[in-house]
N, C-alpha and C positions, 0 to 999 in steps of 0.2 A: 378807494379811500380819498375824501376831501381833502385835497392841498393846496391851496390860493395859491402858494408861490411857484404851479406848473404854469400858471396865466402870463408871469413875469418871463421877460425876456431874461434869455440866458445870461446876460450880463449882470444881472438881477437877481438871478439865482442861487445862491452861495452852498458849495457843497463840501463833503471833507474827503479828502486822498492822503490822508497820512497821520496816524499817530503813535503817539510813546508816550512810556514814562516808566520812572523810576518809582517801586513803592514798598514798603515794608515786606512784600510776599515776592520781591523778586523784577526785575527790570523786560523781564518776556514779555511779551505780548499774550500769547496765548498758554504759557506755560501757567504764569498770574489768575488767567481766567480761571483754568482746569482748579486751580488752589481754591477759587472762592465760590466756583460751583459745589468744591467739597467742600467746603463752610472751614474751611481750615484759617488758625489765627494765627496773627504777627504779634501779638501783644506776650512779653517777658521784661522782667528783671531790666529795669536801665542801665547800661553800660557807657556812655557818655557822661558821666560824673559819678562821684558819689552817692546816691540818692536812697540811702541805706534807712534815714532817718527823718526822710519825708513822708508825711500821709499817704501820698501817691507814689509809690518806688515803683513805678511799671508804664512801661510804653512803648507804640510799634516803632521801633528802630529800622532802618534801613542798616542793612550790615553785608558786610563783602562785596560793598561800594570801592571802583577803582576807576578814577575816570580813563585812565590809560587802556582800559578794556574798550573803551568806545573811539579814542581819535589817537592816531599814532603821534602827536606832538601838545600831549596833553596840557604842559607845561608853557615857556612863551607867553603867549597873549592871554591867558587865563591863569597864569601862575596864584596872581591875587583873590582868584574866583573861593567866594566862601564857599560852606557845604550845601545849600539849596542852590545857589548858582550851577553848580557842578550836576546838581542832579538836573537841572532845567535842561543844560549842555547836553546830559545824554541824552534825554529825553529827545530833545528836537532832532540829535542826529538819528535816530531811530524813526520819527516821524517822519524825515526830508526823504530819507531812504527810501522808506515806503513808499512815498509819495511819486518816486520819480524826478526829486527836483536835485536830488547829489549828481544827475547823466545830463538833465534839460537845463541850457540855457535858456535864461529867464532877465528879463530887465530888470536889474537890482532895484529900480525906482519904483518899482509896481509891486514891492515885496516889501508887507509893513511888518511890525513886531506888536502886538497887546498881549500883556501878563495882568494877571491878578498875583504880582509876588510879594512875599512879606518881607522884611526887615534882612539884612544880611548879618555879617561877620559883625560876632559883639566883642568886643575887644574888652575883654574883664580886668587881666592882667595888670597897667597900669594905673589903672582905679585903684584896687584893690592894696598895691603899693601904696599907694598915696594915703588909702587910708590909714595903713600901720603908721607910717610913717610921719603921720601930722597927729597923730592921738599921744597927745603926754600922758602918761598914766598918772604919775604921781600929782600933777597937776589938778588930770581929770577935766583937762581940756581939747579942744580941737584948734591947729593953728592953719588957717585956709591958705597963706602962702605958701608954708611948706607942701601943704597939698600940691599947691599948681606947680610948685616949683619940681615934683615928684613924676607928676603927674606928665606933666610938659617932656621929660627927661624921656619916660619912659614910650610914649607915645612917638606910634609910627604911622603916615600918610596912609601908604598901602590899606591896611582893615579899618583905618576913621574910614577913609571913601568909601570900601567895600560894604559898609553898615546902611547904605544907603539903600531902599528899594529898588528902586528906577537903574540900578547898577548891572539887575540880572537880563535886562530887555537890552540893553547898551553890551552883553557881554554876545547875546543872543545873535543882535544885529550884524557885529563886528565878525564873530566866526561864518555863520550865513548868509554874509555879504546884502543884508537888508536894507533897501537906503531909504524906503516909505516911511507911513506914519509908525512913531514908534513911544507908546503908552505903556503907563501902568496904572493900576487901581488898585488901593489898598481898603476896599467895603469887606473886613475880617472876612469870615467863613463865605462869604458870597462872592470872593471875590477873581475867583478863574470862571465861575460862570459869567459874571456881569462881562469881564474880557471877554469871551466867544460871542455870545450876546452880542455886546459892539464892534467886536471885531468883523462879524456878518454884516451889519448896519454898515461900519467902513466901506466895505463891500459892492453892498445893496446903491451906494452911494456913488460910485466909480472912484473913488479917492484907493480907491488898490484893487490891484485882481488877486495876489495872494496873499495873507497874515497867518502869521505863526502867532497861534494863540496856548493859553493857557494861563499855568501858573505852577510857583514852586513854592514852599517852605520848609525851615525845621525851627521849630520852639523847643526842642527836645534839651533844653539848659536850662541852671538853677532859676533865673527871673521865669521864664516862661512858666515853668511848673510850678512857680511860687506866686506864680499871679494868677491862675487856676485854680489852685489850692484858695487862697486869699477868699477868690469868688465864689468857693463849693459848688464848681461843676466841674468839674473830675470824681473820677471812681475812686472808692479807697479801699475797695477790694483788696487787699495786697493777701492774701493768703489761697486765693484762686485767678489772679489776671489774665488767663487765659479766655476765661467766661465772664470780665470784667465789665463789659462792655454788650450792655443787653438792650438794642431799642424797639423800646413799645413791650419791654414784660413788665410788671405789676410791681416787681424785686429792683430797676433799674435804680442805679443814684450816680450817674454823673457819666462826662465820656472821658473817654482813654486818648492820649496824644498821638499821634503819628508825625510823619515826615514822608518827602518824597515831591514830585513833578509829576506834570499830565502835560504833553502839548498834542495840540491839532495843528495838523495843516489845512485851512478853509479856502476855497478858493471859488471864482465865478466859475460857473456851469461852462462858459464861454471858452474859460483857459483851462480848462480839464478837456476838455472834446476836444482844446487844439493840442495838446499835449498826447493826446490818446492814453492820460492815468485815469489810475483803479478809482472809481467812485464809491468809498464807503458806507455812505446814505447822503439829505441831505437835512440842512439847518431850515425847518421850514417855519419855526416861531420862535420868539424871543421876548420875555416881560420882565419888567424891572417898577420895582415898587420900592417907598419906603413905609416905614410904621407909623415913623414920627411920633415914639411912645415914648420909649425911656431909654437912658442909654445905654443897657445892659439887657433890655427886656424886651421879649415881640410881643404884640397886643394878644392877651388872650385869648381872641376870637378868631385870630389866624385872618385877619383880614386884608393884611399884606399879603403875606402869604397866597390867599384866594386870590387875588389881584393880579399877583405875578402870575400864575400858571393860567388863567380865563384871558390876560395880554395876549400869553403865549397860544393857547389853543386859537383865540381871534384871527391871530395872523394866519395861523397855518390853515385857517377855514375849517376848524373841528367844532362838532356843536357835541358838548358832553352830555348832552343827552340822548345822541343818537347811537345805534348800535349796528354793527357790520353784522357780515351774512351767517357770521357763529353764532349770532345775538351775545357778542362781547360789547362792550363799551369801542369807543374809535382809538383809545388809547390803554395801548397793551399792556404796557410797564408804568410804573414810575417809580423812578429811583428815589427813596427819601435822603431828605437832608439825615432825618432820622438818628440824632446823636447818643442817646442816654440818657439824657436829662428828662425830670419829671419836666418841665415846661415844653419845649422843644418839641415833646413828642406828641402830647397832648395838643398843644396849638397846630401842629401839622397836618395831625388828623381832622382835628376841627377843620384846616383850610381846605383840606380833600373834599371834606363833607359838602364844606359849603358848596362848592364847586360841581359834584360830576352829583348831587341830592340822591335821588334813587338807585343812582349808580354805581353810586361809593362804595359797595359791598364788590361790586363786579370789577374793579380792576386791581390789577395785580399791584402789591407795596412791599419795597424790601429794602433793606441796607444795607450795604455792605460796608460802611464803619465799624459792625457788630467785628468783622474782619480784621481792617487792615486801620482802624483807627481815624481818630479825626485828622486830617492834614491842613486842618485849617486853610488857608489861604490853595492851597493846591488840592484841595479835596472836592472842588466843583470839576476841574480838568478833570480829573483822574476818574471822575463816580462819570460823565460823561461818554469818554472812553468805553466804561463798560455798558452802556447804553449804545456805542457801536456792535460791538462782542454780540447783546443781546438780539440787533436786527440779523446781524449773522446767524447766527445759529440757531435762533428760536427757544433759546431755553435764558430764562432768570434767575440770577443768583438768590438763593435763600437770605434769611436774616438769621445768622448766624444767635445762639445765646437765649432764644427765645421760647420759652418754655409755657408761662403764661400770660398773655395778652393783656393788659391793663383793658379793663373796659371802657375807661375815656378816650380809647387809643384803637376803637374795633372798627377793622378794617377786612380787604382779604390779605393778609399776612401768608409771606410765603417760609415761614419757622423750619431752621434745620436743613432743608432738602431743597437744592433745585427745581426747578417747574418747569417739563417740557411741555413748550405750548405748539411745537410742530404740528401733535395731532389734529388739530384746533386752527389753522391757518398761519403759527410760526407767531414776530413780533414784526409789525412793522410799523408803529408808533412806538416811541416814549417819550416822557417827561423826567428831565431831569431838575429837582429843586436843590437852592441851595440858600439858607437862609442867615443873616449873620446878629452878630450881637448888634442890638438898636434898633432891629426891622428893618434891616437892607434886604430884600429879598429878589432873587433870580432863579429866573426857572427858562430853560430852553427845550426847545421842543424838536425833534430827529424823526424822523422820516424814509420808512425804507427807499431808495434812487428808484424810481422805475423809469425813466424818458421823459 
């Protein structure tokens, strides 16, 4: 299997020893997996608000979340920590574990942090006051002092700060003593992949030998689901939400929300072999585009799209037209961004096309949002993750919900059922794409480890 980045000195090399995350099917590792090879869904009935009377009443929730389950003093230094904070918190102590780095002393200065995490604690409450409270009815006016003056009263430091992004990489740091570079990026749905991405470049670079990458979020409140709604890309399903969530069928109309974390631990080839940790594959490419279309919209022709993932194979020295000794394609999987939406899914395919031409038929595409929902901001980490999963075991998660295949969207679809490709050589490529509102696109590229 072609991989330029065997030519690179180990320092150069960047591999992964460790992941987690928290996600709607469950905070396991492989318990997670077993749920999405059975095509099994997180999507019901919203229980975080009232959402009785929204278009959209349904999303994957994370539920029988407790951070006290993962750190005996879960309180203290994170007491402040919003609900995607917390999920990031377990996630990484889950990945550190793995990794070997909770036993191995490590130079905290060589230990950075990059997240792609979204928005924290939205502090409604006071607002919300302010607004009864400044609206005269008889009047049928609004009085803005009494607002601030309401507003002001009510308002507390703690969740203003916490609303911050950059608060869950700062929370990350401080519990795993991180004292390296420490980022965030907020490029929407692209944006835990664009993190791993650069967090490998950091790497590649000698500016760290290990980063704790990823990303977290929850939108799963009234703004978030009202600002979906607003844009008709949500599913409004609500009389079947289990099957809500269908990408690449004919029937799709919008995707379903999630919640939840994905982190890696990446690290030089260099400090893995001096460590003697588990090498789970490694990051052998990484592309990053924009559309520069619209600000809601990817180009119809998936030309970012193609961009990012032809980056990605560049580096890793895949030529998509060449094929291994199954006469597969050089790339086994790819995980779609793959959301629901009539655009989205169509333009993705289009970029497949353009990209692997005669091939396009021959490698495997699946989603697993059909699943566990979009996670927006955390949903690059986490679909990665199961791109680890896949070089392990050799088998692909199905696209859950899909029944008939849109013909602008015809691919090899893996509909329903897992795909053991053991018999066939196992997986030791994938692509992972993740594409956001505007044409921010990232696609990284994994590697079975072999020496």
């Amino acid at each position: 299997m072609p991989n330029t980045t065997i030519n690179l000195p180990d320092e150069q090399r960047v591999v992964v020893t460790g992941s987690g995350w928290v996600t709607p099917l469950g905070s396991d590792i492989n318990s997670v997996w077993e749920r999405l090879l059975n095509a099994e869904s997180a999507v019901a009935p919203i229980t975080h608000f009232d959402a009785s009377t929204f278009a959209t009443n349904f999303a994957a929730e994370v539920s029988d979340f407790n951070l006290s389950d993962f750190f005996d003093d879960p309180k203290g230094t994170h007491d402040t920590a919003g609900r995607s904070t917390q999920f990031a918190l377990a996630a990484c102590h889950n990945a550190f574990k793995q990794s070997g780095l909770d036993t191995n002393p490590i130079d905290p200065t060589r230990i950075g942090v990059y997240l792609g995490a979204g928005e924290g604690v939205l502090d409604y409450e006071p607002y919300m006051a302010a607004n009864v409270a400044a609206w005269d009815h008889d009047a049928r006016a609004f009085n803005p002092k009494t607002w601030a003056d309401v507003a002001y009263q009510g308002m507390t430091p703690a969740p203003e700060l916490e609303q911050e992004p950059q608060l869950t990489a700062l929370h990350l740091a401080k519990r795993f003593n991180a004292q390296g570079p420490n980022l965030n990026c907020m490029t929407a749905c692209a944006a835990s992949t664009q993190a791993i991405g650069e967090a490998a470049e950091l790497i590649r670079q000698g500016d760290a030998d290990i980063m704790i990458a990823g990303g977290a979020h929850s939108m799963i409140h009234t703004l978030g689901i009202t600002g979906f709604i607003r844009l008709t890309a949500m599913s409004t399903r609500r009389d079947d939400p289990t099957t809500a969530s269908r990408p690449f069928d004919v029937s799709r109309n919008g995707f379903v929300m999630g919640e939840g974390a994905g982190i890696v631990i990446l690290e030089s080839l260099a400090s893995a072999k001096a460590r003697g940790a588990n090498i789970l594959a490694e990051v052998s490419g990484f592309g990053s585009t924009a559309d520069a279309y619209r600000i809601t919209d990817i180009h119809p022709d998936g030309q970012g799209g193609a961009g990012a993932m032809q980056m990605a194979l560049d580096q890793a020295g895949i030529n998509p037209a060449d094929l291994d000794d199954n006469g597969r394609p050089l790339v086994h999987w790819i995980n779609a961004h793959g959301t629901s939406t009539q655009e989205n899914d169509k333009t993705e395919s289009n970029a497949v096309r353009s990209v692997f031409k005669d091939n396009a038929m021959k490698v495997p595409f699946s989603s697993v949002k059909s699943m566990l929902g979009h996670l927006i901001q955390a949903a690059g980490a986490v679909e990665f993750i199961t791109c680890l999963k896949a070089i392990e075991t050799g088998v692909i998660p199905p696209t859950a919900n899909l029944k008939e295949v849109d013909p602008v969207c015809g691919l090899d679809h893996i509909p329903g059922e897992a795909r053991d490709c053991n018999p066939i050589g196992g997986v030791t490529t994938t692509l992972s794409n993740s594409f956001g509102f505007g044409g921010q696109n990232d696609c990284v590229c994994l590697t079975k480890y072999t020496g």
